[in-house]
N, C-alpha and C positions, 0 to 999 in steps of 0.2 A: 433276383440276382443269384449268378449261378455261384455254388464255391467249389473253388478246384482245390484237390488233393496238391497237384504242382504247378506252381507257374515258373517258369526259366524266365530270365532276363537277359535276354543278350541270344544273337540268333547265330553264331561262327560257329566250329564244329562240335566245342563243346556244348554247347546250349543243344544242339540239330539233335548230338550223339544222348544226352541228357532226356531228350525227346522222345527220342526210338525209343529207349530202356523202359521210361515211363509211361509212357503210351502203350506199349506191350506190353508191361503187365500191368494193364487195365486199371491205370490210373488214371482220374479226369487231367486232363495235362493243357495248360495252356502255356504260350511260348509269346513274347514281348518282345518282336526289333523292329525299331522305328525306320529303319531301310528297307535295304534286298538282303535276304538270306547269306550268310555265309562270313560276314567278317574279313579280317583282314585274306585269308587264305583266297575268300572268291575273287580277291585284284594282283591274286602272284597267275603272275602266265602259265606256270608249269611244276609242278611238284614232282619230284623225280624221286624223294627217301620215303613215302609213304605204301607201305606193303604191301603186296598184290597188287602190283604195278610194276610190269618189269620194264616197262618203254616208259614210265613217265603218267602223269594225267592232269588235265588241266587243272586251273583252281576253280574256278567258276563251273567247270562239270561234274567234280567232286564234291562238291556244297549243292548244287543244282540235285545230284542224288542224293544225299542226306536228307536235303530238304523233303524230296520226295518220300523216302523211308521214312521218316516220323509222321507225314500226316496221311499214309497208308494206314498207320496203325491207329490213328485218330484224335492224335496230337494238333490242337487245335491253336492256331494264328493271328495275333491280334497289331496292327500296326500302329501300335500306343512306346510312348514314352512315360516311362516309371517315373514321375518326381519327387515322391516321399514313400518312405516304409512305417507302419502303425504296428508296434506288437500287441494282441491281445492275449487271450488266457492259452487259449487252444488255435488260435490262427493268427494270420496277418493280415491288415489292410496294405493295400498298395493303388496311391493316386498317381492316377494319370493325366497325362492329357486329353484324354477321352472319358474320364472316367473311375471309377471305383471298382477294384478287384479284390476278392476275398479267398484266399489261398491258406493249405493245412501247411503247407512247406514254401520256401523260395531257396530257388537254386541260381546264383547268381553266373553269369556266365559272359560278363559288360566288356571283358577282355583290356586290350588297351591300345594306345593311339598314337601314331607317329610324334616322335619328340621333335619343338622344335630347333630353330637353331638360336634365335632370338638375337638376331641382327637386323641391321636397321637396311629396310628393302623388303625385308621376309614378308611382312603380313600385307605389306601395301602392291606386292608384285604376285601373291596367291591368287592361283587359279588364270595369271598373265603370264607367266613362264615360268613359275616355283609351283612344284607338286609334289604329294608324297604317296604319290602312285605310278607308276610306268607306265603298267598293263592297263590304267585308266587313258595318259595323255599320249606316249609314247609317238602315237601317230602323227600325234600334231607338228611334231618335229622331222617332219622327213626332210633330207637332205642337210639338217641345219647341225649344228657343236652344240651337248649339251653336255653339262655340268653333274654328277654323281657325290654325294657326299657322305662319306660312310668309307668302312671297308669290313663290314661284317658278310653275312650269307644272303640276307638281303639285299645292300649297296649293291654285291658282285651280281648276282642272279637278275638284279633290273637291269644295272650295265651293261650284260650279256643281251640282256633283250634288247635294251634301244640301239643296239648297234645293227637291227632292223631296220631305224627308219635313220639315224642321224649320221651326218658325217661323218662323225668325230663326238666319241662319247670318252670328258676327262675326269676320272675318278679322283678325287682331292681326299686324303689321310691324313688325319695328324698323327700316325707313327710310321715308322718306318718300313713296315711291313702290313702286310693284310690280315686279320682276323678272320677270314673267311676260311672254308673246308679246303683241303689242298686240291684237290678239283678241283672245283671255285675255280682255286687260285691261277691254276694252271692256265687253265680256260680264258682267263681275263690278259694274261700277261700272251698268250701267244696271239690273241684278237689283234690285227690289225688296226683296230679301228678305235683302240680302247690307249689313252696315255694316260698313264700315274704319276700322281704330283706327291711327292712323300713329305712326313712333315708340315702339313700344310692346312690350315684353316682359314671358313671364308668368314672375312671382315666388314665388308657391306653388299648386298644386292642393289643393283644401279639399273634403269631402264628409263625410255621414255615412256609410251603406252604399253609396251612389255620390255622382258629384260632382254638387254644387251650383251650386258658385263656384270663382270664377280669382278670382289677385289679380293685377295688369298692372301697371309701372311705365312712365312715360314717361320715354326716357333722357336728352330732353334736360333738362329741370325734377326730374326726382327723386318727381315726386308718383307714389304708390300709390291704386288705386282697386280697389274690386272689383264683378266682375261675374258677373252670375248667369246658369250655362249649367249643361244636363244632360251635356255631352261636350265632350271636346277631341280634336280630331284634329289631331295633328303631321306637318307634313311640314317641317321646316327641314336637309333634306339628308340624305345617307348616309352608311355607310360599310362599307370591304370587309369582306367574309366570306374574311379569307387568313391567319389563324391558324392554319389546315392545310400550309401551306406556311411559315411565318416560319425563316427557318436553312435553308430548304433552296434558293429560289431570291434573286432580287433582289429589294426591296420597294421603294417608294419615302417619304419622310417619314409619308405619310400612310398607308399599309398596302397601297396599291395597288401592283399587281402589272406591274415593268417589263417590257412585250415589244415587239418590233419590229413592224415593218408585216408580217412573213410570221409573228405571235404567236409567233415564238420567244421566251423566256425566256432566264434566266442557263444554265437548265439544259436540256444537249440531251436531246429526247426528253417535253419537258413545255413545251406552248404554253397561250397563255392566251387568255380571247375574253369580251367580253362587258362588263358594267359591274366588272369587277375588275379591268379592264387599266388603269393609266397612262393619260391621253385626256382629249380637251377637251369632249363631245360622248356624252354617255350617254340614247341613246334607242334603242326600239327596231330602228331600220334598222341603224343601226351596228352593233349587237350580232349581227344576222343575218350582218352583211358577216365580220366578227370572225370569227365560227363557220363560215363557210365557205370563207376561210384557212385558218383552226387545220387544220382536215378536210383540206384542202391539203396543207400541210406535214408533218400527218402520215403521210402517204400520200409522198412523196419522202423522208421521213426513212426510215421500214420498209424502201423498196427500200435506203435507203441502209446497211444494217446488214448486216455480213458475213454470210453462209449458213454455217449450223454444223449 
């Protein structure tokens, strides 16, 4: 059984970035995501604020390289699911579903996952016309009214995209205005093909074998209306994937994972990096920055363990 100096949990850009770092300087590094590479970044169609990129660059070819750049350097890939963390003296167990891993460090990197809306329709019309990917379904809607939920830089930037394939893509707020970057905002309001419902939350998902209709409440009047779309696409925020660690480091109210500026954690020997961390600021440059700390740190931590 091998033991690795680093294993990463979670393969999005901070895990990928946490890779490179650690892999170049010649540490045994192994990396844990039970998908495709890249995290939420590889299902945005198009990153335009990420630097050295003056046109823009996709998400799935900018994860597709990272990917690549860590296991040039010899970062190695295992397509297991973490279930539990073991502390021992000097390292960590971590079971799998494949398996038993034995690691000097763990650098968490599990990120976090579309929140839902928890209406009734939601889980029973998932993957039938409710989605919380665009650049995943998008397609599937050509010619057809779908439904956007959100008004942050995600809601906007998916919106922008499916008015690709759909007739009529309607963005539903409950304020009055959009949360998203003033581009964004721009963009969205001069689109053609994009109408905005202000004030406005959805009340049930309704379909027969897929969905049909939303029913939408305006919060400040009470009135209920329904509207007829073939999809909903939710983006109204996240939340972490740190139920693999709950009991064993520091969480904060919300599940996210306390770490300092050098991603140390409560616990030595386990850094965290990425959109799991505690932070006001979850895109993907930070998450890079994140991961190549963590890879930092743990690389001064290892010398720092007595020789046995």
């Amino acid at each position: 059984m091998s033991l690795y100096d680093v294993t990463i949990i979670g393969g999005g850009p901070a895990g990928l970035t946490a890779g490179i770092y650690a892999a170049r300087a010649t540490l045994n590094t192994l990396l844990l995501e039970k998908g495709m590479p890249g995290g939420l970044a590889a299902g945005t169609e198009f990153i335009e604020n990420y630097p050295g990129f003056a046109e823009g660059v996709g998400g799935p070819e900018l994860m597709l390289q990272m990917d690549a750049q860590a296991r040039r350097f010899g970062m190695k890939v295992q397509s297991d699911t973490a279930e539990t963390i073991e502390s021992g003296e000097d390292y960590f167990t971590i079971n799998t579903d494949e398996g038993i891993i034995i690691t000097k460090t763990i650098i968490l990197a599990t990120g976090a996952q579309p929140q839902k809306l928890d209406v009734p329709g939601e889980d029973k019309f998932h993957g039938r016309g409710v989605s919380y990917c665009a650049t995943c379904d998008g397609a599937f809607f050509k010619d057809k009214e779908v439904a956007v939920i959100g008004g942050g830089d995600s809601a906007i930037e998916e919106a922008l995209y499916l008015t690709k394939f759909a007739s009529k893509v309607h963005i539903l707020h409950r304020r009055g205005e959009l949360r998203a970057t003033k581009i964004l905002q721009r963009r969205a309001i001069e689109n053609d093909k994009i109408v905005l419902h202000w004030h406005s939350v959805v009340e049930k998902i309704s379909g027969e074998a897929t969905v049909n209709e939303v029913a939408i409440k305006d919060i400040r009047s009470g009135e209920i209306k329904s509207l007829a779309v073939n999809g909903i696409f939710v983006y109204v925020g996240t939340r972490p994937v740190s139920d693999l660690v709950a009991g064993l480091i520091k969480l904060d109210e919300r599940g996210y994972i306390i770490a300092d500026e050098n991603m140390h954690t409560s616990r030595p020997g386990i850094f965290a990096a990425g959109d799991i961390r505690q932070k006001t600021l979850r895109q993907v440059v930070t998450a890079v920055a994140d991961g190549a700390i963590a890879a930092v740190s743990a690389e001064k931590y290892i010398k720092s363990l007595p020789k046995r």
